[in-house]
N, C-alpha and C positions, 0 to 999 in steps of 0.2 A: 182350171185351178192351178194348175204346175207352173202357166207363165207368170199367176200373182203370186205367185208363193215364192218365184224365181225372183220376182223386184224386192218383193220383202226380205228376202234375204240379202238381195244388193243392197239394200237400203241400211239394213241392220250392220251391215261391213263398215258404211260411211259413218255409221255415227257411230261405230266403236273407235273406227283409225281418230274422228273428233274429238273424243273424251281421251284419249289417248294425250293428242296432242293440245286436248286442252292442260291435261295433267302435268304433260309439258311446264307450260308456264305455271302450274299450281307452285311446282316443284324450285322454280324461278324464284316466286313471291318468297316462298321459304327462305330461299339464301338471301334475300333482300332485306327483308323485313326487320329483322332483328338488330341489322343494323342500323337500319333507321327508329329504333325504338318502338317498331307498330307490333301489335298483336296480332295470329294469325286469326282472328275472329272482329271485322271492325264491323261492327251492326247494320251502321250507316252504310255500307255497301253493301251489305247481305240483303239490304232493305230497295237499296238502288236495282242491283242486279234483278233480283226480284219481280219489283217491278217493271223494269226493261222485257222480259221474258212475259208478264201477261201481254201489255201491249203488242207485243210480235207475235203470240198465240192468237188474241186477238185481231189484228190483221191476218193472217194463215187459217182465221174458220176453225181454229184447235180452242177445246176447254182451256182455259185460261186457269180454272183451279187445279188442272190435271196438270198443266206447265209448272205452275208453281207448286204443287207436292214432289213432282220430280226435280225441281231446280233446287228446292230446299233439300232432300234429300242429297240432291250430288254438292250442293254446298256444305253441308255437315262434313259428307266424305273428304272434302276436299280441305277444310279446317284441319281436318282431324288429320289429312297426309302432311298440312304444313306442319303441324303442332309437330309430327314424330321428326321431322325432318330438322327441326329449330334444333339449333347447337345448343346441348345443355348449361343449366345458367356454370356449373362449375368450371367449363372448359371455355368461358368467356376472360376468367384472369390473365 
């Protein structure tokens, strides 16, 4: 039990340094976005990404509804870090 419990803990490292460095570029989209007029919420990719994620569950043998409640969930989160992030409209003059 120690040595699975030893990978699940490796494993848990690599997908936090991930969401990390996905955060990374969340924080990217942020300073991008606004300049080009897009909102931090475009559907049409929340709906792409989405499903990019069951299909990869899908091939990987993982629930595919369990992929997408967590993808939806870290895409909320990640809206929500651009939205605080977006220069407010006043300090755009």
């Amino acid at each position: 039990m120690a040595d699975l419990r030893a990978e699940i803990d490796r494993i848990d490292g690599r997908l936090v340094a991930l969401l990390a460095e996905r955060a990374g570029y969340i924080d990217r989209a942020a300073e991008i976005k606004p300049a080009l007029g897009l909102p931090a919420r475009i559907d049409d990719r929340v709906e792409e990404v989405v499903e990019k994620v069951r299909v990869r569950a899908m091939a990987e043998a993982l629930d595919p509804d369990l992929a997408e409640a967590l993808w939806r969930r870290l895409i909320d989160w990640s809206i929500a870090r651009e939205e605080r992030l977006f220069p407010e409209a006043g300090d755009e003059a």
